[in-house]
LUMTITI-414993 format. One line per field, with one value per residue (C-alpha): residue number from 1; residue in one letter; chain; x, y, z. Coordinates in steps of 0.5 Angstrom, whole numbers, plus 500, padded with zeros to 3 digits. Example, Ala and Ser with C-alpha at 12.3 -4.5 7.8 and 13.67 -1.06 7.14 Angstrom:
2
num = [1,2] $
residuo = [A,S] $
cadena = [A,A] $
X = [525,527] $
Y = [491,498] $
Z = [516,514] $
# end
This chain:
258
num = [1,2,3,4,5,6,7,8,9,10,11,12,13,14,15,16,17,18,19,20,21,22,23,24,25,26,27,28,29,30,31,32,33,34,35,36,37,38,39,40,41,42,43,44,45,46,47,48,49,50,51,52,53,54,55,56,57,58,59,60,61,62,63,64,65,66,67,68,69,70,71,72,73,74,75,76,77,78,79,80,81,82,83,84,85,86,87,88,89,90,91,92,93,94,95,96,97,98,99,100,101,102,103,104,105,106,107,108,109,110,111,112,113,114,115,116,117,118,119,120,121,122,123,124,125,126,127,128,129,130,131,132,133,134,135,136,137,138,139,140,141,142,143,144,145,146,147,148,149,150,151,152,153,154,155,156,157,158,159,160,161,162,163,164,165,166,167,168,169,170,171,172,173,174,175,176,177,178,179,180,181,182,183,184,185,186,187,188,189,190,191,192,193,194,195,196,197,198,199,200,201,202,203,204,205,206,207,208,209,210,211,212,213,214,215,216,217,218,219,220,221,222,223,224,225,226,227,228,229,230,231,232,233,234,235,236,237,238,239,240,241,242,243,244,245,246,247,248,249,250,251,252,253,254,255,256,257,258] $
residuo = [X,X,X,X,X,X,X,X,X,X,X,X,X,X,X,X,X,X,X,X,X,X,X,X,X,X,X,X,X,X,X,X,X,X,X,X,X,X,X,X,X,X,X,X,X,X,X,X,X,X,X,X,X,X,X,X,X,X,X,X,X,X,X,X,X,X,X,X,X,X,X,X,X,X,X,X,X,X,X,X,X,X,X,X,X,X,X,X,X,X,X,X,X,X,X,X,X,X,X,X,X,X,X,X,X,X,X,X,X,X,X,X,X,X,X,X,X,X,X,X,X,X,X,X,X,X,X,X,X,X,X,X,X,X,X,X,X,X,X,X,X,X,X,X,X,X,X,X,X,X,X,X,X,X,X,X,X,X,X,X,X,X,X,X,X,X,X,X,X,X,X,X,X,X,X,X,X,X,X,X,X,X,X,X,X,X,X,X,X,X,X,X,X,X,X,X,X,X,X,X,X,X,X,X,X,X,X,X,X,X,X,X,X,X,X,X,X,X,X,X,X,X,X,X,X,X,X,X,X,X,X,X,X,X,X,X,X,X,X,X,X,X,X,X,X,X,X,X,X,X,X,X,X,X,X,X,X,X] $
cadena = [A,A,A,A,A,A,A,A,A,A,A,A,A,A,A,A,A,A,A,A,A,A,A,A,A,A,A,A,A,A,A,A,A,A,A,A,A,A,A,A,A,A,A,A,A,A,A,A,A,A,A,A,A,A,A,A,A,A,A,A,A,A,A,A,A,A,A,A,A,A,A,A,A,A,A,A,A,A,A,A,A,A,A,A,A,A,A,A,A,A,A,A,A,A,A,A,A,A,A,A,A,A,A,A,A,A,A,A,A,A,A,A,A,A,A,A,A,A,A,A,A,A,A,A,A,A,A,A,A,A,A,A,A,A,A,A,A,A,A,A,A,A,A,A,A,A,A,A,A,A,A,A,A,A,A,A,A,A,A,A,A,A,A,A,A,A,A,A,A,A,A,A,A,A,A,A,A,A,A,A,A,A,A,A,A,A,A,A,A,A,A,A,A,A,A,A,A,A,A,A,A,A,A,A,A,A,A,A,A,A,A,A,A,A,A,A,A,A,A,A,A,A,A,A,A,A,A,A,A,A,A,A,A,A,A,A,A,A,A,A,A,A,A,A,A,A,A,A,A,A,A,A,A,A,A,A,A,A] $
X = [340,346,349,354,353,386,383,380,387,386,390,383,380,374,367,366,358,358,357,363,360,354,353,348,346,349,357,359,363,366,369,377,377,378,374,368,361,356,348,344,337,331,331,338,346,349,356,360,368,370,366,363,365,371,374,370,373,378,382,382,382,385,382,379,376,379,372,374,373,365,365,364,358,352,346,351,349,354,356,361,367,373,379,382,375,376,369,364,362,356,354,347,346,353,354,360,360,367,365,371,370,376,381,375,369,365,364,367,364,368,365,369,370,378,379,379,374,376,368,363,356,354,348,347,339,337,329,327,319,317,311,309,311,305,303,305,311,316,322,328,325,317,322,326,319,317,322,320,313,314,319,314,308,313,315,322,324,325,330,335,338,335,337,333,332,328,326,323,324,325,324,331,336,342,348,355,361,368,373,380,386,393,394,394,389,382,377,370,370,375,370,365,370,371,364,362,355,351,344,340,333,327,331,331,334,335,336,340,340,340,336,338,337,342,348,348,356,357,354,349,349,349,343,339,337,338,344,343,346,343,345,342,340,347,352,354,352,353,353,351,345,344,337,331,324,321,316,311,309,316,318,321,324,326,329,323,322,326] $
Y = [871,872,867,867,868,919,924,930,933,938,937,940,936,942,938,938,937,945,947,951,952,950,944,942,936,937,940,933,931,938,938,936,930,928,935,934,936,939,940,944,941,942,941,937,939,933,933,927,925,920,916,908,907,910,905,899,899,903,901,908,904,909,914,921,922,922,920,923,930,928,926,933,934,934,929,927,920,917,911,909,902,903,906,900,897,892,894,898,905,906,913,914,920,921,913,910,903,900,893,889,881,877,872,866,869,872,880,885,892,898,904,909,914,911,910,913,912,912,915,917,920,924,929,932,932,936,933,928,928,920,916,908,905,902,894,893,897,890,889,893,894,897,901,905,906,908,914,919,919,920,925,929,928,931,938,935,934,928,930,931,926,925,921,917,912,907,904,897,891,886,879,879,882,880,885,884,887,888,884,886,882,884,890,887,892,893,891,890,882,882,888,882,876,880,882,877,876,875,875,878,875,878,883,891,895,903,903,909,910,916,915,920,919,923,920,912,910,916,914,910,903,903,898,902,909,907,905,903,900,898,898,894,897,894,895,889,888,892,893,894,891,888,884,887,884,888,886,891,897,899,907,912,918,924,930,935,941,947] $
Z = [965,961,956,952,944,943,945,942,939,946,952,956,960,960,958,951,952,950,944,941,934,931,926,920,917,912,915,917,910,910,917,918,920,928,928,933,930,933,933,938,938,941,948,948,945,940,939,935,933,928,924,924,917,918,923,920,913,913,920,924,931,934,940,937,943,951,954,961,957,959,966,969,963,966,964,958,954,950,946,941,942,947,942,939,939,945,948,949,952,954,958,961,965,967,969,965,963,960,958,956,954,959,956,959,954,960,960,966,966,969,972,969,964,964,955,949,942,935,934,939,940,945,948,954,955,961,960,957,955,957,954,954,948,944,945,938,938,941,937,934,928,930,936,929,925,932,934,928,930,937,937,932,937,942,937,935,928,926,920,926,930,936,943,946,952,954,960,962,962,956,953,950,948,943,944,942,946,940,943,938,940,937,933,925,920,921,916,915,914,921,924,925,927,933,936,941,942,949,950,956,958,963,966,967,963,960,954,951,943,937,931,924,917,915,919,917,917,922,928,926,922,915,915,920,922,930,934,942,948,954,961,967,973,977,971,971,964,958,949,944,942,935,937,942,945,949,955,958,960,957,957,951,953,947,949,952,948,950] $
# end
């Protein structure tokens, strides 16, 4: 039950999923801005543009990715806010979802690659390596100090970033969808006026996230070491989740080691 609480500068349409060069932990600072990054992993390729803090603090709302460049991207994830932050994109396995809130407060989510991003993060995985989450493991915080662990056990580094999904159902889900009106400057005081907040209970979902120490500001929250969205199994509801409670029996997938 719900209730309510640019383009790369290229004009390819060609998957930017491939790698076109090799990145590190340590290039993202170094590299021009609006140039994308990319970091080959073990069983997965990881490709990024923009940055978080840069739109939050600094305004930088406009697109730096056109986001049909990932619909010929095979097995290719994704997350990031629509350009000019008036909603979310959520891609899982190739299926978009554009969630958009309506002058009425209610949330439309479109199937479509049809939007830009001012910062993206995406992976194509072609195998992912799934476990059951532990009993013990039920909320956003046990789920961040989690994935590290798991991702070891299955061969990968933890001090790269690494994407991730979760399948399952969920108690509850506290997710917001930024919803920007008019064109005046953008600041972090005005960037949390305009996240409107939902909440999904009991309901099945997949979950798809990416865990880094290293890229807080860029792709991940300055507060955390994960960001996730989420979409449910209609598309019909879609965001970026804030709080998380998971059910039983829930199921964490990392990339399967090459």
């Amino acid at each position: 039950m719900l209730s309510r609480r640019g383009f790369f500068k290229v004009s390819s349409r060609a998957c930017v999923c491939a790698l076109c060069g090799i990145g590190s932990l340590g290039t993202a600072p170094a590299t021009r801005a609006g140039e994308p990054v990319h970091i080959r992993g073990r069983g997965f390729d990881l490709g990024f543009v923009g940055a978080q803090r840069e739109t939050i603090v600094n305004g930088k709302v406009a697109s730096a990715i056109d986001v049909r460049t990932l619909a010929s991207c095979p097995h290719v994830y994704a997350i990031g806010p629509i350009e000019e932050l008036r909603g979310e994109v959520t891609i899982i396995n190739g299926r978009p979802a554009l969630a958009r809130v309506l002058q009425d407060g209610t949330m439309q989510v479109s199937e479509s690659f049809e939007t830009g991003a001012p910062f993206l993060v995406w992976a194509e995985v072609p195998e992912w390596h799934t476990m059951p989450i532990p009993p013990e493991v039920r909320s956003f915080g046990d789920l961040e100090a989690f994935i590290p662990r798991a991702a070891a056990t299955a061969g990968l580094d933890p001090q790269q970033p690494i994407p991730f999904l979760v399948r399952g159902r969920v108690d509850l889900i506290d997710f917001h969808v930024l919803n920007r009106i008019g064109n005046n400057p953008h600041n972090a005081e005005i960037h949390k006026k305009i996240q409107v907040a939902f909440e999904l209970t009991q309901s099945d979902v997949m979950i798809v996230g990416f865990y880094s120490t290293s890229h807080r500001g860029i792709f991940i929250p300055m507060d955390s070491t994960i960001h996730m969205h989420f979409q449910t199994p209609d598309n019909k509801s879609s965001g970026h989740i804030q709080t998380l409670w998971f059910g039983r029996d829930a199921m964490l997938s990392v990339p399967q080691r090459a």
